[in-house]
C-alpha positions in Angstrom: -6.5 6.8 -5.8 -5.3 10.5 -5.6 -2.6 9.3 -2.9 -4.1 10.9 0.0 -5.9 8.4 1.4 -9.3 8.1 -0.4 -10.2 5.4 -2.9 -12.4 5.1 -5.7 -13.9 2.5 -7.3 -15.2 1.7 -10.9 -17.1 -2.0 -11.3 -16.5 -3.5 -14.5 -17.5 -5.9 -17.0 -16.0 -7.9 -19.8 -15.2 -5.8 -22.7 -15.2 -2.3 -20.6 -12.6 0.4 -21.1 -11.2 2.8 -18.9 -9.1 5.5 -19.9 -6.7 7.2 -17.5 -4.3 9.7 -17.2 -0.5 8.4 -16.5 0.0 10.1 -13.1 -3.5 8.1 -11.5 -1.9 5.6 -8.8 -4.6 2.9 -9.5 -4.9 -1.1 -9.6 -6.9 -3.5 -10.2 -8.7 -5.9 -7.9 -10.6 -9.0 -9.5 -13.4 -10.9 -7.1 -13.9 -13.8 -9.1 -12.3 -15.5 -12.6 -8.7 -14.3 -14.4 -7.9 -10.5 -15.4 -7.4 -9.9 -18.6 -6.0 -6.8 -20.3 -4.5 -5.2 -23.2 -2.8 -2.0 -22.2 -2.5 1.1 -24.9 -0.6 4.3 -23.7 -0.5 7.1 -25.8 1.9 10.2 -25.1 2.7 13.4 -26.7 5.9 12.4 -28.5 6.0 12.5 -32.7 7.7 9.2 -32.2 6.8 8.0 -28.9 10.3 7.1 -28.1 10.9 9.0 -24.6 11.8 6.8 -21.5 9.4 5.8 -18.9 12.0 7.5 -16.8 11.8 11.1 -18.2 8.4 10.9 -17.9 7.2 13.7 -15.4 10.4 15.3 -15.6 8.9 18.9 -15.7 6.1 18.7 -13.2 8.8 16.9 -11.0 11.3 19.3 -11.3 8.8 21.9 -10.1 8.2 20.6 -7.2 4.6 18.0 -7.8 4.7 15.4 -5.4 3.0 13.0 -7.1 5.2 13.3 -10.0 8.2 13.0 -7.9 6.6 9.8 -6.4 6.0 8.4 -10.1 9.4 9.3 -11.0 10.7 7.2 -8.1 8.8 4.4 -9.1 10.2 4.5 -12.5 13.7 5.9 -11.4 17.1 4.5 -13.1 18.5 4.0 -9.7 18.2 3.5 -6.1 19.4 6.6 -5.2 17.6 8.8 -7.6 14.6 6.9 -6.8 15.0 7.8 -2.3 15.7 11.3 -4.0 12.9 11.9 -5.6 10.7 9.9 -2.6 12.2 12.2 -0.1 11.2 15.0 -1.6 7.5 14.1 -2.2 7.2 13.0 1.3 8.9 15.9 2.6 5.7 17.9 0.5 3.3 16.2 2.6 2.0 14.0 -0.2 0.5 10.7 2.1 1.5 7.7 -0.1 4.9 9.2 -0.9 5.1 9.4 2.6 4.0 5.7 3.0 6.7 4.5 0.3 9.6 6.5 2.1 8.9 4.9 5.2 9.3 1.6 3.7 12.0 2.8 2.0 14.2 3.6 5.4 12.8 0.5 6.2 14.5 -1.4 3.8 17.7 1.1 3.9 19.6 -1.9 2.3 18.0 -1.8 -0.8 19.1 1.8 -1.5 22.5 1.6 -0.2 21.7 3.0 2.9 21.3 1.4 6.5 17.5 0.4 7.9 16.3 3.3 9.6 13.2 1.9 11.8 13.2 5.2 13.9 12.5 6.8 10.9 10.5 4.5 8.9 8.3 4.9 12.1 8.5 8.4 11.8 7.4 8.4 8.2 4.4 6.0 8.8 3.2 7.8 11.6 3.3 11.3 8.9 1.5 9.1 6.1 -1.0 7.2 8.6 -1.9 10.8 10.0 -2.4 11.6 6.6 -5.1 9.4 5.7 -3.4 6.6 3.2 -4.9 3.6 4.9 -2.0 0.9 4.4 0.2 2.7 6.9 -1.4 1.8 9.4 -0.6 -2.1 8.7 3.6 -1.3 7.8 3.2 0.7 11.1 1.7 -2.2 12.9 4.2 -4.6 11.5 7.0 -2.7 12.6 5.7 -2.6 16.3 5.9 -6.3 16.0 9.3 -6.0 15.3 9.8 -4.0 18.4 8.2 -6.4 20.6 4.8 -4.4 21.0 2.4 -6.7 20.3 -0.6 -4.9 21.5 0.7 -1.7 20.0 0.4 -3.6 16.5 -2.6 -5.4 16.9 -4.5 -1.3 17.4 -2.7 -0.7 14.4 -3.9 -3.4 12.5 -7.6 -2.7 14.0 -7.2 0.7 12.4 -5.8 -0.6 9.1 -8.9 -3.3 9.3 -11.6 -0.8 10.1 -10.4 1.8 6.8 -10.4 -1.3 4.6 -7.2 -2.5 3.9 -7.0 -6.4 3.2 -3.5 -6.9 4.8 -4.3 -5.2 8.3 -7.6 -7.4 8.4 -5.8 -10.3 7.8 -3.5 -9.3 10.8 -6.2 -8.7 13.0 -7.9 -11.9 12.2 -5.1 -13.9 13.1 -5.2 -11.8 16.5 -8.5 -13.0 16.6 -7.7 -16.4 16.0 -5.1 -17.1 18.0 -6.1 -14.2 20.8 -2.7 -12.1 20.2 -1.8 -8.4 21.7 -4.1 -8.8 24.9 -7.3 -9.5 22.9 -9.2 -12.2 23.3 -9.1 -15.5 21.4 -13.1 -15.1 19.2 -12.8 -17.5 16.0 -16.1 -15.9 15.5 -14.6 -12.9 14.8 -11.2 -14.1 13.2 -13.4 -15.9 10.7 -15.5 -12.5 10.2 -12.2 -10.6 9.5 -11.0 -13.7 7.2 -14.0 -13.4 4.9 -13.6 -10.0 4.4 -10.5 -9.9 3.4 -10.3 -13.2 1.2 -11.9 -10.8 -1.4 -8.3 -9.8 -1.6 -5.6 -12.2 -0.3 -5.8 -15.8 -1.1 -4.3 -16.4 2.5 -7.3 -14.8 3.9 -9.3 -17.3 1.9 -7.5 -20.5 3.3 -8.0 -19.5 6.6 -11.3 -18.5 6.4 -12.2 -21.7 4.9 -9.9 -23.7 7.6 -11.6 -21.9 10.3 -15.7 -22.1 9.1 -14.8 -26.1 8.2 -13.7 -26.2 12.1 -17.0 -24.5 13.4 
């Protein structure tokens, strides 16, 4: 992933290689059996001694927002880390966007106090923006608020651009008829499926709910 929102995927097989560049935000998602990896990075250091944290230093510095976001994933501390987030988001880059949102959500952990206005604020920015999993933090934090149906639309959204966590959410809508929709097990078990590719949650219930059919 670029961090804007779109998603690629490469299918591979036992043995294959992939070789990356550092600053590509990218996982790995395994449908069936164990992962299995062996990891070589190579930089352009005589010695190869710099810190993961000095990494991106330049391109940061000049203002790249997605090496600010990888700089705030590798920061030293929690403030450097909301420093360099807050900047990237403030570029307009989606997923830094997404991450500061959590991070104002979880004001705590950076010394701060949570800020749900914001985090709102900043979900709302990286949702609009295309990165799919905002829409799920977003729907969670309606939830908070007592908006129930509010979330579940969120969650629908989430769902209907792929992510595994806001099709979990809306399956348990499903299931237990949550947010003014109505209870469809059919359904629920539909959203369950799909997202037990993912979430081993996803795969209990799916399995609870097709052994009750």
């Amino acid at each position: 992933s670029t961090g804007s929102g779109e998603q690629s995927f490469i299918p591979l097989q036992r043995g294959d290689t992939v070789i990356h560049q550092s600053d590509l935000l990218h996982g790995v998602h395994v449908r069936s059996g164990e992962r299995w990896s062996w990891a070589m990075w190579f930089q352009d250091s005589s010695d190869c001694s710099s810190e993961a944290a000095d990494w991106w230093k330049q391109e940061a510095e000049l203002g790249d927002p997605v090496a600010q976001t990888l700089r705030a994933m590798r920061a030293r501390t929690a403030d450097e880390s909301w420093s360099w987030l807050q900047s990237a988001a403030g570029h307009g880059f989606p997923r830094a966007q997404l991450y500061y949102g959590k991070a104002n959500e979880d004001g705590q952990k950076y010394g701060r106090q949570d800020d749900h206005e914001q985090a709102a604020v900043w979900y709302e920015r990286a949702r609009s923006g295309g990165e799919q999993e905002a829409a799920y933090y977003q729907g969670l934090l309606e939830r908070t608020r007592g908006n129930e149906s509010g979330a579940v639309e969120l969650f629908r959204e989430g769902a209907h651009a792929g992510d595994p966590n806001a099709m979990g959410e809306l399956a348990a809508a499903y299931q237990k008829g949550l947010g003014g929709i109505s209870k469809d097990l059919d359904l629920a078990t539909a959203w369950f499926e799909q997202a037990a590719d993912f979430t081993p949650e996803a795969m209990y219930q799916s399995h609870v709910l097709f052994s009750q059919a």
